[in-house]
SEDREN-23543 format. One record per residue: residue in one letter; y, z negated, x of N, C-alpha, C in turn. Coordinates in steps of 0.2 Angstrom, whole numbers, padded with zeros to 4 digits, always signed. Layout:
BEGIN
AYZXYZXYZX/...
! end
This chain:
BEGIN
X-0006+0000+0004+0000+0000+0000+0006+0000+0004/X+0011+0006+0002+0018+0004+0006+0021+0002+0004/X+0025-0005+0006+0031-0008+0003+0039-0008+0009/X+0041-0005+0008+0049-0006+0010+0047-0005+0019/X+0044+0003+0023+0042+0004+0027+0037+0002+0030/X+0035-0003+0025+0028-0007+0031+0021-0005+0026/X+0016-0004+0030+0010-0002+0028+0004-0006+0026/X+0003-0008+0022-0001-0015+0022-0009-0011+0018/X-0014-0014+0022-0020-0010+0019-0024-0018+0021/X-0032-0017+0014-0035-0025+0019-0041-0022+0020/X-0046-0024+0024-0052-0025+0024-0057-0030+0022/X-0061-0027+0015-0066-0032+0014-0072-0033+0015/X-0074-0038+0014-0081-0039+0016-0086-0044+0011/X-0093-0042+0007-0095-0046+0005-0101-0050+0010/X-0102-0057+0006-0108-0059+0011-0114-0064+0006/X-0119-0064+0009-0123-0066+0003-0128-0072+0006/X-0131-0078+0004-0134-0082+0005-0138-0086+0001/X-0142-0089+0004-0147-0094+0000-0145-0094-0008/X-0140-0098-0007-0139-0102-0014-0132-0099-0016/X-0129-0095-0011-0122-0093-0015-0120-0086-0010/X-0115-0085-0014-0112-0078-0009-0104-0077-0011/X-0103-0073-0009-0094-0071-0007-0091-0067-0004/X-0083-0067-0003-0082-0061-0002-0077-0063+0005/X-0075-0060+0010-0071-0060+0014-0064-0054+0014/X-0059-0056+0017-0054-0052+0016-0049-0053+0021/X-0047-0046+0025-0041-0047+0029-0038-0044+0028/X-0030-0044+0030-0023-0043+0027-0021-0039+0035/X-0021-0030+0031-0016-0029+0040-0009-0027+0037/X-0004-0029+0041+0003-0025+0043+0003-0020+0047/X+0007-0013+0045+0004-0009+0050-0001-0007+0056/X-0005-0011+0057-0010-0011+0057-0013-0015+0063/X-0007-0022+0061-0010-0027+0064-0014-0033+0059/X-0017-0038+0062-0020-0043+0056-0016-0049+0057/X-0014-0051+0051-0007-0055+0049-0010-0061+0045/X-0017-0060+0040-0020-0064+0037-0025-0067+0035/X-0029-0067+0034-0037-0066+0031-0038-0073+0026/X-0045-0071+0020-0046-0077+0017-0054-0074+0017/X-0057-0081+0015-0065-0080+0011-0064-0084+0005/X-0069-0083+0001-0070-0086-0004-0078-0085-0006/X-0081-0091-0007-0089-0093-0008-0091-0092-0018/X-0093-0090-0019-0094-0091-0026-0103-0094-0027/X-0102-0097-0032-0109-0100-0034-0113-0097-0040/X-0109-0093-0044-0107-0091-0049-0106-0084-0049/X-0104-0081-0053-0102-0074-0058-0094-0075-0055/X-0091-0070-0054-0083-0070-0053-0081-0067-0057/X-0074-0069-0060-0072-0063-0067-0066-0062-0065/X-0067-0056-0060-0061-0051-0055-0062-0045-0060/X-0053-0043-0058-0053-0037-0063-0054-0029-0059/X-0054-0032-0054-0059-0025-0049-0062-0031-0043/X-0068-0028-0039-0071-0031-0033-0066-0034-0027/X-0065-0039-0026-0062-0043-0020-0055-0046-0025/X-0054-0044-0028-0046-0046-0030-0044-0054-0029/X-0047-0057-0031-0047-0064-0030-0045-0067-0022/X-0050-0064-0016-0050-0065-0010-0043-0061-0008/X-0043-0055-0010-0035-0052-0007-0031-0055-0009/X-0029-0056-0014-0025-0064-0016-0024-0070-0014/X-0029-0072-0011-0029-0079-0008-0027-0077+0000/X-0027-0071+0003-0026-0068+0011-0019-0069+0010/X-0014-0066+0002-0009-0066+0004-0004-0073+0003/X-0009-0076-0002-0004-0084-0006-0005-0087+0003/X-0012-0085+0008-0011-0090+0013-0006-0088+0018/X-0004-0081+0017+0001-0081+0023+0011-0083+0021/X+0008-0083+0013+0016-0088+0009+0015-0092+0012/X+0012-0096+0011+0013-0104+0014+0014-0103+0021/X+0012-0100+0024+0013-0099+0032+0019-0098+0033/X+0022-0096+0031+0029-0091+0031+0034-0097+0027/X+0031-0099+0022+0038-0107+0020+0035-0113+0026/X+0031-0115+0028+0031-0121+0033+0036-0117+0039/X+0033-0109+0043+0037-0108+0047+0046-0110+0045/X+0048-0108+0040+0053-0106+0038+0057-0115+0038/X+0053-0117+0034+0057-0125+0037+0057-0128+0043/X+0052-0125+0049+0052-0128+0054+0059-0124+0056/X+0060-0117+0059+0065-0114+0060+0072-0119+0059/X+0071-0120+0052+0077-0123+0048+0079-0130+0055/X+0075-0133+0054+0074-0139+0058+0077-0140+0062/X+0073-0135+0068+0075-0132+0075+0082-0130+0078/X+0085-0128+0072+0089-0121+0072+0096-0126+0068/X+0096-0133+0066+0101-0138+0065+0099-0144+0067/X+0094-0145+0072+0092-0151+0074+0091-0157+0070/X+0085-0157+0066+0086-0162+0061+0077-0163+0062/X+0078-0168+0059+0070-0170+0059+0067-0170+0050/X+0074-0171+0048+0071-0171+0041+0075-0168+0036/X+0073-0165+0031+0080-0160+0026+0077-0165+0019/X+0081-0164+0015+0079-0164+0007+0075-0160+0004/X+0073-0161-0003+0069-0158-0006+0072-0151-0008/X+0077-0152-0010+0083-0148-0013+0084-0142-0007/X+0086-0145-0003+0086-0140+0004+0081-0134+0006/X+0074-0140+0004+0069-0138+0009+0065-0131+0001/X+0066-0132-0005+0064-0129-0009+0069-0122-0008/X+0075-0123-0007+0079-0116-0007+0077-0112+0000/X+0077-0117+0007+0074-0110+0012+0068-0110+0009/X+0063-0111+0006+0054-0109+0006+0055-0104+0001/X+0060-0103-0004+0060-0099-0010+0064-0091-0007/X+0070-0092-0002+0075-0089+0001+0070-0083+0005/X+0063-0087+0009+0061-0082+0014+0061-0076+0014/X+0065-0072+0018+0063-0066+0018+0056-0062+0017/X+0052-0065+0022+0048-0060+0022+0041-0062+0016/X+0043-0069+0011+0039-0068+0007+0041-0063+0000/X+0046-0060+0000+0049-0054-0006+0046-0051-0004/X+0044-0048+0001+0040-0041+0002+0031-0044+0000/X+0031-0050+0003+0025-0050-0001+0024-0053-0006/X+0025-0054-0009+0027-0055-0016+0025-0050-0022/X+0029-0045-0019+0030-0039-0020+0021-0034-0021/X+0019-0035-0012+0013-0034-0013+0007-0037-0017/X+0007-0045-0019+0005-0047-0024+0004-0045-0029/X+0007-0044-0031+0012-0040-0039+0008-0035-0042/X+0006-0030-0034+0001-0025-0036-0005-0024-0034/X-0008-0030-0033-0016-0033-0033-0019-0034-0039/
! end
């Protein structure tokens, strides 16, 4: 999928076991790797096509990656050990570069 110049495509993978099975998924940018998730099921999965769920979890894991960075930055960058909720809620929501995947979300 191309959003806003950058090329983002994953590779999936299932895997199967004893008692359970699942799917594996990694997240490239341009065609580097940025993310990955697995996910184990016991059960039946009610995805509205194959991996959906794991692609989803590859990108919710590099959100959170990108607001922790983004408050450490903050930190760093006014020398503070500690910010408010209020504060810390607006850069984690502000992050640039979760718009873009946001966006790729959107269309998973």
């Amino acid at each position: 999928m191309k959003i806003n110049d950058n090329e983002y495509t994953f590779e999936n993978a299932s895997f199967s076991k004893r008692s359970s099975w699942g799917h594996t998924s990694k997240l490239f940018k341009n065609g580097f790797l940025i993310s990955s998730a697995k996910t184990i099921y016991y059960n039946r999965t009610w995805e509205s096509y194959q991996y959906q769920s794991v692609m989803k979890s590859a990108v919710y894991n590099l959100i959170d990656e990108n607001k922790v960075d983004a408050v450490k930055w903050y930190k760093a960058l006014h020398s503070v050990k500690r910010i408010s909720a209020e504060i810390r809620a607006e850069i984690q929501d502000n992050e640039p570069a979760n718009i873009e995947l946001l966006e790729l979300l959107s269309k998973i």
